[in-house]
VMD Tcl script that draws the C-alpha trace (Angstrom):
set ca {
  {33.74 4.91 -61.98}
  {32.42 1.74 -61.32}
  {33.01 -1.69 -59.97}
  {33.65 -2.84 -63.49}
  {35.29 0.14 -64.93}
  {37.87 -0.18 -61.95}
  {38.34 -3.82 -63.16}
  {39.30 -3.45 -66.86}
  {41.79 -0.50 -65.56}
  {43.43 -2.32 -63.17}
  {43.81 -5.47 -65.83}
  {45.03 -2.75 -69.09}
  {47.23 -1.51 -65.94}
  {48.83 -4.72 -65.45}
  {49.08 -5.63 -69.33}
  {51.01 -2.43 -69.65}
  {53.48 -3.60 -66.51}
  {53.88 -6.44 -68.73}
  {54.56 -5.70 -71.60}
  {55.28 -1.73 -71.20}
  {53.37 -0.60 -74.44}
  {51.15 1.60 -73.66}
  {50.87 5.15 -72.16}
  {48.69 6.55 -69.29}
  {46.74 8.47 -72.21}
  {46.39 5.39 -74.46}
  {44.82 3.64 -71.10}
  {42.41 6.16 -70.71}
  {41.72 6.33 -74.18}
  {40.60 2.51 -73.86}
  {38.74 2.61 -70.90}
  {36.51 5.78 -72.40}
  {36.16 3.57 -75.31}
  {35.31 0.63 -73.49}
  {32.62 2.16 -71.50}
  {31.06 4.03 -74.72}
  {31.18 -0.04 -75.88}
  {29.31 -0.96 -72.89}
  {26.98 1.99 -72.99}
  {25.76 1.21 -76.55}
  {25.08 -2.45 -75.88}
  {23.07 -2.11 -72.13}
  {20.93 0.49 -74.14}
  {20.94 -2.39 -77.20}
  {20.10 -4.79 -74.58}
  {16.97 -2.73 -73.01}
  {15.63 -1.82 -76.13}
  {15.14 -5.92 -76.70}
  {13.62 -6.33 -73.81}
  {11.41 -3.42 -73.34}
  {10.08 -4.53 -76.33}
  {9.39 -7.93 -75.84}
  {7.59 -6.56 -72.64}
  {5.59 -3.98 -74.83}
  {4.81 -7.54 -76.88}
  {3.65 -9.67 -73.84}
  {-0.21 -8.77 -73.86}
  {-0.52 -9.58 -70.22}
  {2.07 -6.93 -69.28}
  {0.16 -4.03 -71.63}
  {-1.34 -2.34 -68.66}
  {1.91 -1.16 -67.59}
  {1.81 1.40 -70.70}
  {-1.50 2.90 -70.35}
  {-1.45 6.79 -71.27}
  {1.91 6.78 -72.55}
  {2.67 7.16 -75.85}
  {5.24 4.41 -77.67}
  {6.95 4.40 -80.43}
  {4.75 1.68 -82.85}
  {6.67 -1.59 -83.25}
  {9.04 -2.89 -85.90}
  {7.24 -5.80 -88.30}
  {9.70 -7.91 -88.63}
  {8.92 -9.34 -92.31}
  {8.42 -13.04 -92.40}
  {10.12 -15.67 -93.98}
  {8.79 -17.90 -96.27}
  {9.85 -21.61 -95.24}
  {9.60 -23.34 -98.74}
  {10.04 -20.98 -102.04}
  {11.40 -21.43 -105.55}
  {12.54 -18.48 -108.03}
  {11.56 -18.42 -111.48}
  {14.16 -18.44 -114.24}
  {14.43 -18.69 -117.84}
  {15.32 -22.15 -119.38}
  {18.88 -21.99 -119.90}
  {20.70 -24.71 -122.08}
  {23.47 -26.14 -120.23}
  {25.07 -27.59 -123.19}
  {25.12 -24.93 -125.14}
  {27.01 -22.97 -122.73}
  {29.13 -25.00 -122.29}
  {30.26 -25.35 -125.98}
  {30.21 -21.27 -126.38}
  {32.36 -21.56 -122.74}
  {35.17 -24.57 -124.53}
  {35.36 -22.38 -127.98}
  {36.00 -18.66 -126.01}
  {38.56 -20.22 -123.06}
  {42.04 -20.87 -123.46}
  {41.45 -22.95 -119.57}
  {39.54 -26.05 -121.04}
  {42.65 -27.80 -122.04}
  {45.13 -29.66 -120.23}
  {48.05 -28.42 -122.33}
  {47.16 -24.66 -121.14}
  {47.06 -25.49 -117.62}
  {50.32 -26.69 -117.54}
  {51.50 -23.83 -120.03}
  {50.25 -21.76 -116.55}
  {51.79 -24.03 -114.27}
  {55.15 -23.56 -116.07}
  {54.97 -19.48 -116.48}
  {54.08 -19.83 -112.65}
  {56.97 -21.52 -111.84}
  {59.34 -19.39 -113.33}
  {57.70 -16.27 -112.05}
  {57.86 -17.76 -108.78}
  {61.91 -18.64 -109.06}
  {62.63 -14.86 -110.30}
  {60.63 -13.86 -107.49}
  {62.52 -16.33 -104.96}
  {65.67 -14.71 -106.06}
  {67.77 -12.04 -104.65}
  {67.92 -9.69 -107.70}
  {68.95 -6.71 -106.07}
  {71.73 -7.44 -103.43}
  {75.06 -7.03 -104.07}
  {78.08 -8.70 -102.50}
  {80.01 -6.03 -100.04}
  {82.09 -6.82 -97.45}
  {81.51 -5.89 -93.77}
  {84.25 -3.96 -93.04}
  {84.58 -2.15 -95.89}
  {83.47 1.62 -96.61}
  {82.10 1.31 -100.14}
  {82.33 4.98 -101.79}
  {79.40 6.71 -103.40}
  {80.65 6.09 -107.08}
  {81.78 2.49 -106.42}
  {78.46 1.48 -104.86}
  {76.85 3.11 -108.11}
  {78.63 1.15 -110.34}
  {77.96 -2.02 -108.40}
  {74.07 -1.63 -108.66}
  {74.70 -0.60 -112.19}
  {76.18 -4.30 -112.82}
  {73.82 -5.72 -110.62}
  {70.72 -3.72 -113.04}
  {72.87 -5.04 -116.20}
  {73.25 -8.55 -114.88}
  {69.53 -8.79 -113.80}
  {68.53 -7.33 -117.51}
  {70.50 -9.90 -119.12}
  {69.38 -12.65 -117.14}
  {65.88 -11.58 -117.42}
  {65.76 -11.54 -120.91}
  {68.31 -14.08 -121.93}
  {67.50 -17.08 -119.31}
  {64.11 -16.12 -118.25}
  {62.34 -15.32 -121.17}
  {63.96 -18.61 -123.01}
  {62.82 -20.63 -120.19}
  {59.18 -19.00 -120.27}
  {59.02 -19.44 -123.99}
  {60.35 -22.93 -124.10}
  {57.78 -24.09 -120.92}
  {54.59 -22.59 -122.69}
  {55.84 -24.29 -126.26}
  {56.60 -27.74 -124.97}
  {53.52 -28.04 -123.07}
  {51.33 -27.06 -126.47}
  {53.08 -29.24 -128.64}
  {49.99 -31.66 -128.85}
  {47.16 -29.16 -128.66}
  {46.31 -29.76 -132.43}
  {46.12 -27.61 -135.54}
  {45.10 -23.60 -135.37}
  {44.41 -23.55 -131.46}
  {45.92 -20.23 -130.99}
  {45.93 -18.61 -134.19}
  {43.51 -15.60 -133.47}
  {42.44 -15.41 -137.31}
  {41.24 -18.94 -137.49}
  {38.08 -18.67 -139.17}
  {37.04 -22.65 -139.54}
  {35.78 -23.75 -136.16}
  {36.94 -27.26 -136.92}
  {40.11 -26.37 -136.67}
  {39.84 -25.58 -133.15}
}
mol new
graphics top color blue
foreach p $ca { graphics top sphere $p radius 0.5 }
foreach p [lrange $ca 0 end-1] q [lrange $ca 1 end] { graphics top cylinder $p $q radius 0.2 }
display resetview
């Protein structure tokens, strides 16, 4: 091993004093994968400069009667450039974009807002977790039942509380969205 290699063991043997996490293997392991590592980039390394040597035309004697590899074109880069595209009405777009999307008015982002809300206060909540106390051994049966409250509780509060609270956010924030916004067989555009 060398100088280096010697190093970065005795500093992974340290870190593993410290903290006591990893193995003799799992050492070894690194330091065979840090010298791969620092194989792969010295070779990177003299590959970029043997050829910028091979590119140096004052330094071309040096590779008389051998035979090289031919060098990489690197393909340039245009400085200024422009891409054609086809005329595209902006306004029009936009239009097809406000009659298609539910997002364009206010009234729908807040509709969102509130459904996100709610979502995020069901989430928040412990649904699952039922009261039992420390010391007590809680039998098979009895700790069945409780979960089967806790499912009937969480049903009923789901679609009693939650659902009424969803249905009551989305309608009070539409109230002034205007005439035939979200009925889907609205034929007149105006209406919209």
């Amino acid at each position: 091993m060398n100088q280096i290699q010697l190093e970065m063991k005795d500093q992974l043997k340290q870190k593993k004093k410290k903290k006591q996490m990893h193995t003799e293997q799992n050492i070894m392991d690194i330091i065979s994968f840090l010298c791969e590592v620092t194989q792969m980039h010295c070779r990177a390394m003299n590959k970029l400069i043997f050829d910028q040597i091979r590119r140096d035309d004052t330094k071309a004697y040096k590779f008389e009667g051998i035979e090289l590899y031919p060098l990489e074109e690197s393909n340039s880069v245009i400085e200024q450039g422009a891409v054609q595209i086809s005329f595209h009405n902006m306004g029009d777009a936009r239009e097809e974009l406000i009659k298609n999307s539910f997002f364009t008015k206010p009234q729908e982002v807040i509709a969102l807002y509130h459904v996100r809300a709610e979502c995020n206060r069901i989430m928040g909540l412990s649904l699952f977790c039922t009261r039992v106390l420390k010391k007590m051994t809680v039998r098979m049966e009895d700790l069945l039942a409780m979960y089967g409250q806790t499912c009937a509780a969480l049903v009923t509060l789901l679609n009693e509380k939650w659902m009424a609270s969803l249905k009551q956010g989305a309608t009070n924030s539409q109230q002034s969205v205007g005439k035939g916004w979200f009925n889907l067989q609205e034929d007149n555009q105006d209406a919209i």
